[in-house]
C-alpha positions in Angstrom: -19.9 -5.6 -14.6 -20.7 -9.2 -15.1 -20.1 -11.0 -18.4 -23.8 -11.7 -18.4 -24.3 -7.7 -19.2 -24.4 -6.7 -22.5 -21.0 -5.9 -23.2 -20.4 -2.6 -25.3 -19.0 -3.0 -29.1 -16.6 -0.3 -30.9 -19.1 2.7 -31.4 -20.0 2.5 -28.3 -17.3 2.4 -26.4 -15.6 5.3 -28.4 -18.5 7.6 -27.9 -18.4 6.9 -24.2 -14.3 7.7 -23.8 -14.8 10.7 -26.9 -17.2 12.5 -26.0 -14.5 13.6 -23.4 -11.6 13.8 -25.0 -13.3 15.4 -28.1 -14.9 17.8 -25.9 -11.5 19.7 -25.0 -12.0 21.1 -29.0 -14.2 23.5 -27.3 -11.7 24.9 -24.9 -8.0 23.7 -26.0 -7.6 25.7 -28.9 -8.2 28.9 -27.2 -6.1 27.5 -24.2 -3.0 26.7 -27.0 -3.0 29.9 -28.2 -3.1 31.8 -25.3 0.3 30.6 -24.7 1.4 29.5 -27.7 0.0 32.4 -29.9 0.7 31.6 -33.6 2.8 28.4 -32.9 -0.4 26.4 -31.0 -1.2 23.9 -33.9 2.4 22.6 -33.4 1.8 22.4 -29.9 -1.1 20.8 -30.8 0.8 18.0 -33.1 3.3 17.8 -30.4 0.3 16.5 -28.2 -0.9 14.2 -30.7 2.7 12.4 -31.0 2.6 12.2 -27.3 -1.0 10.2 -27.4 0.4 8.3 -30.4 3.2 7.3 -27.7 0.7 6.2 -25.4 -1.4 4.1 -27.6 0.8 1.8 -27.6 1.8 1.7 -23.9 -1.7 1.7 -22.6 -2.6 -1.3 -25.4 0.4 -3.0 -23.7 -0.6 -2.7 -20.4 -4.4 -3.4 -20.6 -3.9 -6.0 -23.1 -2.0 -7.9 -20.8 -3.9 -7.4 -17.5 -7.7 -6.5 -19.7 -9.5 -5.5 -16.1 -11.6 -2.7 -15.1 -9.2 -0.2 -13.2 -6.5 1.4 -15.4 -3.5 2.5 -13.8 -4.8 1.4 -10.3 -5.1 -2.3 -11.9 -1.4 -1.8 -14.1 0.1 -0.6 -10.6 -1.7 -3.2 -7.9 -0.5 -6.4 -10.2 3.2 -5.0 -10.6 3.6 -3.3 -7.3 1.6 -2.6 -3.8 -2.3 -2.1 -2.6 0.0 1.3 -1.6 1.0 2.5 -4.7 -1.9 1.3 -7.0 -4.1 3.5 -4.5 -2.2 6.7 -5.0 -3.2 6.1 -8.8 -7.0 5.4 -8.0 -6.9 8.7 -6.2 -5.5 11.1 -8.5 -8.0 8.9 -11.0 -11.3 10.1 -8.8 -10.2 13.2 -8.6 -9.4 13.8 -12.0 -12.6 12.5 -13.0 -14.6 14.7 -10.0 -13.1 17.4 -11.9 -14.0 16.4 -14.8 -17.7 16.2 -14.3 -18.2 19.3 -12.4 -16.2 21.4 -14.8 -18.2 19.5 -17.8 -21.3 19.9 -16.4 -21.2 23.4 -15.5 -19.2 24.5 -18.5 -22.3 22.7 -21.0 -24.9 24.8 -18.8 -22.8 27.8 -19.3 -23.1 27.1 -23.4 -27.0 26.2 -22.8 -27.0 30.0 -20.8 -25.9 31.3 -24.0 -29.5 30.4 -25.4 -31.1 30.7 -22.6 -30.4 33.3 -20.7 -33.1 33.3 -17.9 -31.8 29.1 -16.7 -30.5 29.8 -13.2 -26.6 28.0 -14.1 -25.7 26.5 -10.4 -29.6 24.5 -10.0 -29.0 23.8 -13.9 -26.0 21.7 -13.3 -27.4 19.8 -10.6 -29.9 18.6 -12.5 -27.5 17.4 -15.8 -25.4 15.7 -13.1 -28.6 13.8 -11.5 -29.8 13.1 -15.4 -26.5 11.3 -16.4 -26.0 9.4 -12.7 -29.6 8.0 -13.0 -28.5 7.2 -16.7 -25.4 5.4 -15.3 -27.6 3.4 -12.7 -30.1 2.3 -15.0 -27.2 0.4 -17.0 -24.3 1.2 -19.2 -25.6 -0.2 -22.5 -28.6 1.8 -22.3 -26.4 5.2 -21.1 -24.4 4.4 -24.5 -27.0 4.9 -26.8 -26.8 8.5 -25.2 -23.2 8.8 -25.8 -23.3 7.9 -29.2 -26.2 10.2 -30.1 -23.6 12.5 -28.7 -20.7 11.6 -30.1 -21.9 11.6 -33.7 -24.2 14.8 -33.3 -20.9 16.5 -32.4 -18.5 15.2 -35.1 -21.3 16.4 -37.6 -21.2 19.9 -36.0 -17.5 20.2 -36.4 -17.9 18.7 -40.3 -20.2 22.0 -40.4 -18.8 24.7 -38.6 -15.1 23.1 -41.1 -16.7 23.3 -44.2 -18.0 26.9 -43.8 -14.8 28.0 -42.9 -13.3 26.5 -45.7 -15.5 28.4 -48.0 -14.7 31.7 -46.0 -11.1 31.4 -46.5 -11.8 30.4 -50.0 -13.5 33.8 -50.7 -11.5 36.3 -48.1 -8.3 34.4 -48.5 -5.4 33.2 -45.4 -4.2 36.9 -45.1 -5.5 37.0 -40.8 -3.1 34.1 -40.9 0.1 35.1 -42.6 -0.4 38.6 -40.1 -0.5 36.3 -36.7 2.4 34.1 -38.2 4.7 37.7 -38.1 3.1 38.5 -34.9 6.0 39.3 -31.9 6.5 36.3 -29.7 6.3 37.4 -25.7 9.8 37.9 -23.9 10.7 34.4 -23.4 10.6 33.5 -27.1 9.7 30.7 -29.2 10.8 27.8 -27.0 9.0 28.8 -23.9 5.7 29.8 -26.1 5.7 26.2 -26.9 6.7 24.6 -23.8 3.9 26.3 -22.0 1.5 26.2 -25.4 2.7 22.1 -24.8 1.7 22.2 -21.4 -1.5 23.5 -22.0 -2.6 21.6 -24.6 -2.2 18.3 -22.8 -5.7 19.2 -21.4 -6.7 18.0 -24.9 -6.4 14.6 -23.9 -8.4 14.1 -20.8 -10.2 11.4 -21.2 -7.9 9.1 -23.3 -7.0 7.3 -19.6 -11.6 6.7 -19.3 -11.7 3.7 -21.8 -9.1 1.5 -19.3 -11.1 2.3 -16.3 -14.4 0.3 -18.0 -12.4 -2.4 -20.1 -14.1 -5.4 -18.7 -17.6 -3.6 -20.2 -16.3 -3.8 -23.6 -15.8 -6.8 -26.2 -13.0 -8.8 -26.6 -10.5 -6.5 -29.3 -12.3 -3.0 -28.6 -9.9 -1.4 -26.3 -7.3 -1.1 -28.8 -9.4 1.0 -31.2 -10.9 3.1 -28.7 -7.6 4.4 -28.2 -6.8 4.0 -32.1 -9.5 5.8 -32.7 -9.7 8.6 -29.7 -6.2 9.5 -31.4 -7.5 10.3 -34.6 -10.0 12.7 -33.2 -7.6 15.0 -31.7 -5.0 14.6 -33.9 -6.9 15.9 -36.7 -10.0 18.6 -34.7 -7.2 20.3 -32.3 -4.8 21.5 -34.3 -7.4 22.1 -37.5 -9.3 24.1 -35.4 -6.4 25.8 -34.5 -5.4 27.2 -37.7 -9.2 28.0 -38.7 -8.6 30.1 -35.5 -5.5 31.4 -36.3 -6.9 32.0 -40.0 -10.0 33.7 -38.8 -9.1 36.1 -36.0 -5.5 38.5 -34.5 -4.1 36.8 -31.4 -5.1 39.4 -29.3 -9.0 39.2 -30.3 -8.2 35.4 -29.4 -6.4 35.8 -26.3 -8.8 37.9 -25.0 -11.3 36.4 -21.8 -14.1 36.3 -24.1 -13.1 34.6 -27.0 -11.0 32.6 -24.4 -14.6 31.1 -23.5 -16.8 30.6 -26.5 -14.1 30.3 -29.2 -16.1 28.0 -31.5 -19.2 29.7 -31.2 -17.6 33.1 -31.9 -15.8 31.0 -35.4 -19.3 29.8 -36.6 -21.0 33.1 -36.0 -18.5 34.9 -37.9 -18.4 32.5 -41.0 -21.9 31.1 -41.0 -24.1 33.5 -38.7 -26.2 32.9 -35.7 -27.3 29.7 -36.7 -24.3 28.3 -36.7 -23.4 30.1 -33.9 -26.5 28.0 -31.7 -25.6 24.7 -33.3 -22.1 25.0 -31.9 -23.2 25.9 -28.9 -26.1 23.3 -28.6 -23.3 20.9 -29.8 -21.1 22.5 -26.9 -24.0 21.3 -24.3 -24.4 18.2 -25.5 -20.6 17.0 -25.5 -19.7 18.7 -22.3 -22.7 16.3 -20.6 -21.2 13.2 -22.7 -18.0 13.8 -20.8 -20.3 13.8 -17.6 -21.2 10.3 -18.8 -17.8 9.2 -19.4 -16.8 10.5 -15.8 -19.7 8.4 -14.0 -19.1 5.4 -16.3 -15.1 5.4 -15.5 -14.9 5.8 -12.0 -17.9 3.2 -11.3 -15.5 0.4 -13.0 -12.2 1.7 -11.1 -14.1 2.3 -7.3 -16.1 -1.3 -7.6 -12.8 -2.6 -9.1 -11.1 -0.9 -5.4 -14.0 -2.3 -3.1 -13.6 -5.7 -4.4 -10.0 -5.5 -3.4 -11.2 -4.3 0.0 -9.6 -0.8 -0.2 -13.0 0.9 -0.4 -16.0 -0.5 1.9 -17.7 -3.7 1.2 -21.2 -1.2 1.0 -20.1 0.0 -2.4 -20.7 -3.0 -3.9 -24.4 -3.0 -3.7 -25.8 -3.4 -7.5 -29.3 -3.4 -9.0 -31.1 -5.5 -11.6 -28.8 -4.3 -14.3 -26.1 -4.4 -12.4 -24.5 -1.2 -12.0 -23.2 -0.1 -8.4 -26.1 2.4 -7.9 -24.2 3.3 -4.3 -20.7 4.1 -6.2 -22.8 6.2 -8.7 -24.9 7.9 -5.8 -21.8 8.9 -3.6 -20.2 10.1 -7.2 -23.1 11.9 -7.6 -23.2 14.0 -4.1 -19.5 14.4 -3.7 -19.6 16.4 -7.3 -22.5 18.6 -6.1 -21.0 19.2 -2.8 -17.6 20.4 -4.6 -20.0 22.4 -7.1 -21.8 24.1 -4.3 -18.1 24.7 -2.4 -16.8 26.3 -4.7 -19.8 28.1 -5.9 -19.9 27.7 -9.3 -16.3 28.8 -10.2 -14.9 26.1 -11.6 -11.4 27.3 -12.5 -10.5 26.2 -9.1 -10.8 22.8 -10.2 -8.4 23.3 -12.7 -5.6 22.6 -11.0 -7.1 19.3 -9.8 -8.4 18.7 -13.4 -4.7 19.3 -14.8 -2.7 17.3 -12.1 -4.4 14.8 -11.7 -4.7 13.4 -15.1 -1.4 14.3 -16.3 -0.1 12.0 -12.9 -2.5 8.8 -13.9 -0.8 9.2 -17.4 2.5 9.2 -15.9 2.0 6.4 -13.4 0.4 4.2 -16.2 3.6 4.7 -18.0 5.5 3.6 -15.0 3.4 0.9 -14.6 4.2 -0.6 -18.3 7.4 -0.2 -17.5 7.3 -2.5 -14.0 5.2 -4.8 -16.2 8.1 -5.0 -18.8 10.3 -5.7 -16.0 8.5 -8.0 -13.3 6.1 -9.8 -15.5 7.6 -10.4 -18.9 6.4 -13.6 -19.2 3.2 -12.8 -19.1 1.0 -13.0 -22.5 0.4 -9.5 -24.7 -1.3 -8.6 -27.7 1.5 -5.6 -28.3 4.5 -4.2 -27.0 5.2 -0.4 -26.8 8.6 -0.2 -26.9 11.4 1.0 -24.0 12.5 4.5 -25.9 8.5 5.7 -26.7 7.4 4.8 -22.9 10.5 7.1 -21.8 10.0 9.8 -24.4 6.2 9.5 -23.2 7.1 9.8 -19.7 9.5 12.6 -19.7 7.0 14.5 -22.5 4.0 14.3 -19.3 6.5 15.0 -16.3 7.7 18.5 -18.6 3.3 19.0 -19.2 3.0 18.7 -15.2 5.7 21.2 -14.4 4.5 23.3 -17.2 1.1 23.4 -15.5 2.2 23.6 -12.3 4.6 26.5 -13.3 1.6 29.0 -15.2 1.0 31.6 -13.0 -2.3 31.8 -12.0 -4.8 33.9 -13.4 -7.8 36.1 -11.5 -5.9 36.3 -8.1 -6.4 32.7 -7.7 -4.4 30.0 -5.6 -1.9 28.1 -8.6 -2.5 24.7 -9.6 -0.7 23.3 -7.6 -2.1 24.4 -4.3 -6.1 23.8 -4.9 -4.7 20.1 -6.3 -3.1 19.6 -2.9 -6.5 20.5 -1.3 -8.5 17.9 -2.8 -5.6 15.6 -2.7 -4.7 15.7 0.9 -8.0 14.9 2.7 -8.2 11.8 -0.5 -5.5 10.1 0.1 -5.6 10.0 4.0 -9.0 8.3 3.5 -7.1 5.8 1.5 -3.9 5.6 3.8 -7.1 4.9 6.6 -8.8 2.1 4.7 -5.4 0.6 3.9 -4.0 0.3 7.4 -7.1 0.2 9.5 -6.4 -3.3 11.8 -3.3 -1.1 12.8 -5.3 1.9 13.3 -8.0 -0.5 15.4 -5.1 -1.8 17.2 -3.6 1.2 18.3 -7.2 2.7 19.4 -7.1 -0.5 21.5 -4.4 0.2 23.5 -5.1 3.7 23.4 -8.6 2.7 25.7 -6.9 0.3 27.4 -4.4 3.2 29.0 -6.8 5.6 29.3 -9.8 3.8 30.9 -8.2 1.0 33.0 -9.6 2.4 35.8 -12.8 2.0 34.6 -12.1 -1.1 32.2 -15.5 -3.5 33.2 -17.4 -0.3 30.9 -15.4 -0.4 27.9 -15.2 -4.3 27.9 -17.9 -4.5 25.1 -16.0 -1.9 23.4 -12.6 -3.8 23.4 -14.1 -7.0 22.2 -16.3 -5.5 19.2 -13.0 -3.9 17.7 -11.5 -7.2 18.3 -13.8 -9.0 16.4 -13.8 -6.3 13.5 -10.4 -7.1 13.7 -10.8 -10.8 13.3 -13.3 -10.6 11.0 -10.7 -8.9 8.1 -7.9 -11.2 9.3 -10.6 -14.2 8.8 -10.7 -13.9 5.4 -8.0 -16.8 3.7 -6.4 -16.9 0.7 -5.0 -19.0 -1.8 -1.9 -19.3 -3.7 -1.4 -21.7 -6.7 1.8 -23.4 -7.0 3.5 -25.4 -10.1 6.1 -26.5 -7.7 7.9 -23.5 -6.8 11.4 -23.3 -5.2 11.2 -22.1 -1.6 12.9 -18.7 -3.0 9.5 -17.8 -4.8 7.2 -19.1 -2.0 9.2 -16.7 0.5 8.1 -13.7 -2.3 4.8 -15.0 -1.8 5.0 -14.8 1.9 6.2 -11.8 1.8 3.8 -10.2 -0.4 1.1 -11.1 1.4 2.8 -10.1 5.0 2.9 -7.2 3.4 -0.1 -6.2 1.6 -3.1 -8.2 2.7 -5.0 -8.6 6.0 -5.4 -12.2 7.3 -3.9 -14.9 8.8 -4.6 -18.2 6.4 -3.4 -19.5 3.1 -3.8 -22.3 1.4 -0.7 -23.5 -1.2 -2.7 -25.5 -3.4 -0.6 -27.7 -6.0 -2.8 -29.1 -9.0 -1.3 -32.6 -9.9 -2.7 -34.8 -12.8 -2.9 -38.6 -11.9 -0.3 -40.3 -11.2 1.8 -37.1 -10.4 3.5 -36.9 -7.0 3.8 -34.4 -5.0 7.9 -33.2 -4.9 9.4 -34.4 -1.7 11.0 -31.1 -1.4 8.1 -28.7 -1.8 6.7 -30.8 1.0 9.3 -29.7 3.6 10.2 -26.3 2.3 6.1 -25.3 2.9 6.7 -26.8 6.1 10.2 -24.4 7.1 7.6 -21.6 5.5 4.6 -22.6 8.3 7.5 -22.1 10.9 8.7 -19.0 9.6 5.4 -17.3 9.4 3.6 -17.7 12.6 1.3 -15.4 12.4 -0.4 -17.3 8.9 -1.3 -20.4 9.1 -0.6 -22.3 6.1 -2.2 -25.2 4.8 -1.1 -27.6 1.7 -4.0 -28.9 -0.6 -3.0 -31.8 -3.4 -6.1 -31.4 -5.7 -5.9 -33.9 -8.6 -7.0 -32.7 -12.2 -5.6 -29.5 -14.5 -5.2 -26.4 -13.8 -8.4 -24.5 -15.3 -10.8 -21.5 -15.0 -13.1 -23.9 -14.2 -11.4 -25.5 -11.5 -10.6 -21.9 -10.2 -14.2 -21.6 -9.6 -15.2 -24.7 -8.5 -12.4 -24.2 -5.8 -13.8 -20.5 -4.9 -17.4 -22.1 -4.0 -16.3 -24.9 -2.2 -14.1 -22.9 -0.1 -16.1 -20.0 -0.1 -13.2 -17.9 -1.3 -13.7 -15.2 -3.8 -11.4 -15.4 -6.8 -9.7 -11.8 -6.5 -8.1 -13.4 -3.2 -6.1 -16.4 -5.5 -2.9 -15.5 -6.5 -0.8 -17.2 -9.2 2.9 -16.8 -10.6 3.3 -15.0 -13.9 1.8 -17.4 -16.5 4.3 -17.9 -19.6 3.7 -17.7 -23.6 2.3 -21.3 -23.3 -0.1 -21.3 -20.6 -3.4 -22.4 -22.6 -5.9 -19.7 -20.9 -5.8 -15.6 -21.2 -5.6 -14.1 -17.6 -9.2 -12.3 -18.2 -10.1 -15.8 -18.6 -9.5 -17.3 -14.8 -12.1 -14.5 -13.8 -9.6 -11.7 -11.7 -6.8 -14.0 -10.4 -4.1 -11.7 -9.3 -0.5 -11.9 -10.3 1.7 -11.4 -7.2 5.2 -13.0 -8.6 
């Protein structure tokens, strides 16, 4: 989004990311304690330390690099186009998961009250309501999620307080009987690992704000996550022990309690009505999430196609500015993988758990390549090196927890519907990434095959070649303060590396009466020699180094911004990277 767009303040932006990360209160409980049994609220705090962990490392990481994208954009400014995509695509899945199974899950509570709605049609619809939402802007599509997010919170103040008065009158006794309750055969420490493991669903979601951080004000991002924290920190493991208080483990482990947990805790301390507002509460949360998956992966695909790694069609926006096309292909791609797997979504739930448990991981890594290649660079906080391990390790035991559990209903494991949905992903991705190689070798490929007939395919040959031109055509441009030849080599490389084209301007920004260094002169020079197949050309442009200047460059040369690099700015460069309007970091 544009800066001219409304930009979203703290409620907002909250509501948007916690309306799916409070939405696993309606399924994580349950989930805890069908490992964990009587030990899930510790499970559950275990979870909430983790997140606490991560506050600080995702605050790190998007505080220094504050654009749309979140681990894609931590791992593309610290490490490859290659590695940053393998994050975007466990991102998109994780958040095609996480719409389907939101969407059909809320019908599933709405079914509950009406029983004659036909589910599969039902979800279409609330995924085509909350796309059309998304494409007729995001500020507008918040006022939604708050509705949402506060409707909910009041529903859980409810359904808490007449448990409390329950217990109050019938006393903690269910409770003290689970707590004695004989743990399964591979005791206490494997009930929690696995209770651990499980409960990391609970915080899906936390990843969404970093994805849309550009759409927010200046200072919001850290309390989303501040305040995301405190929501399942205090719900999970609360309604946990109201659980745990209220019914035996097996009544709670059993499938149907497994489902409708909170509904089946406000019937049986308030009645039906309570009963109907938890599960019109249900509904309504489970579709926020829906928001928060269409708002997210619009920031982190229009983030990838301005960065050419999706195609330049995405990029298409409306009046108010959202990428309708992004939301539209969202849209179909969710209904498609609905109608696959016909309705049963716990075959998503391996790509669900995997995939968002690997984002978290990878933006771990990620601080930790930012705390070693760019420590110059300016940051509101700093998480520090032993919770970023502790964090890490805590996810990696989470994702061979899940991908441990023993499927349930004869169906595949985790691991193998994840690598179903992964597989034909990231080949698109490894395509788009090296496609002049692929164009090449379908060159030669003609060129062997059809000589004999070569005067036929000539148009051919020469419309690949120009596709081909046309991606190398597109130049660059790398700011220098002066650099010694050792640094513009890095830059050379990178760009060898990692970019398709075949011109780049060094541009050195000298005050008046500055010279230009003799030796920079002759090193760019050895560089030109070097590096054939770029053509390199040195610009002296007199002035200071500004965002404006940035952009007064970009138009004159008709370059766009994202394709100007710069060295890792230090403590007393005068601007904030946001500021130079998505100038990448390559050294």
């Amino acid at each position: 989004m544009k800066n001219a767009h409304k930009k979203l303040n703290e409620l907002s932006a909250t509501a948007i990311c916690g309306n799916d990360i409070s939405s696993s209160v309606l399924y994580v409980s349950a989930l805890s304690i069908a490992y964990a049994g009587q030990y899930a609220w510790i499970t559950l705090l275990i979870v909430s330390f983790v997140l606490f962990l991560f506050r600080k490392i995702y605050g790190e990481v998007v505080g220094a690099l504050p654009l749309n994208g979140g681990a894609y954009n931590a791992l593309l400014n610290t490490t490859s186009k290659g590695m940053a995509s393998f994050a975007a695509t466990l991102t998109i899945l994780s958040y095609m998961a996480t719409a389907v199974i939101s969407a059909n899950e809320a019908i599933h509570y709405l079914h509950h009250l009406i029983p004659s709605m036909p589910v599969i049609i039902a979800t279409i619809v609330l995924l085509g309501i909350f796309a059309f939402l998304v494409i007729i802007g995001i500020s507008e599509s918040a006022k939604v999620a708050i509705g949402i997010f506060l409707f909910h919170l009041a529903s859980l103040i409810v359904l808490s307080v007449f448990i409390i008065i329950y217990l109050s009158q019938n006393g903690i006794s269910v409770f003290i009987e689970n707590w004695h309750f004989p743990v399964s055969k591979g005791g206490i420490m494997e009930a929690i690992f696995f209770g651990f493991a499980a409960s990391m669903l609970g915080v899906s979601g936390f990843e969404s704000s970093a994805n849309f951080v550009e759409e927010q004000k200046r200072g919001v991002f850290p309390k989303t996550l501040k305040n995301m924290w405190a929501i399942v920190s205090i719900i999970n493991p609360l309604m946990a022990v109201f659980a745990l208080a209220l019914f035996t483990i097996p009544i709670l482990q059993s499938e149907s309690y497994q489902n409708t947990l909170l509904i089946e805790m406000g019937e049986h301390v308030g009645g039906i009505w309570i009963a109907r507002l938890i599960a019109i509460d249900a509904f309504l949360v489970l579709s926020g999430a829906v928001l928060t998956s269409y708002v997210g992966v619009s920031g982190l695909l229009e983030r990838m196609t301005l960065d050419r790694i999706m195609p330049p069609f995405f990029l298409k926006k409306n009046k108010k500015g959202s990428s309708y096309r992004i939301i539209l292909m969202f849209f179909i791609l969710s209904v498609s993988v609905l109608l696959l797997t016909k309705g049963n979504v716990k075959l998503l739930a391996g790509v669900y758990t995997i995939s968002f448990l690997s984002v978290m991981a990878l933006f771990g890594i990620g601080n930790i390549l930012l705390k070693v290649k760019r420590q110059k660079l300016p940051r509101p906080e700093r998480a520090s090196w032993i919770a970023v391990l502790i964090a890490i390790i805590a996810v990696i035991f989470a994702l061979i927890g899940n991908i441990l559990m023993k499927p349930k209903d004869g169906l595949p494991s985790n691991f193998t519907v994840f690598l179903i949905y992964f597989i034909p992903a990231i080949l698109f991705v490894i395509v788009m990434l090296n496609r002049t190689i692929l164009l090449k070798l379908l060159l030669n490929i003609l060129d062997a095959i059809f000589d004999p007939i070569r005067s036929f395919f000539i148009k051919t040959h020469k419309l690949i070649q120009q596709t081909i031109n046309k991606i190398n055509s597109q130049e660059f441009v790398f700011f220098t303060k002066g650099d010694s030849i050792a640094t513009l080599n890095k830059v050379m490389l990178y760009i060898s590396n990692n970019e398709h084209t075949k011109k780049l301007k060094i541009v050195v920004v000298l005050k008046e009466g500055e010279e230009v260094p003799e030796k920079l002169l002759q090193e760019i020079d050895f560089l030109d020699r070097e590096y054939p197949s770029i053509d390199i050309e040195f610009v002296v442009e007199r002035g200071e180094f500004t965002p404006q200047l940035i952009q007064k460059l970009s138009k004159k040369w008709n370059i766009p911004i994202n394709f100007m690099f710069i060295g890792s700015p230090g403590d007393k460069f005068p601007y904030r990277i946001e500021e130079l309007g998505g100038v990448r970091l390559i050294i």
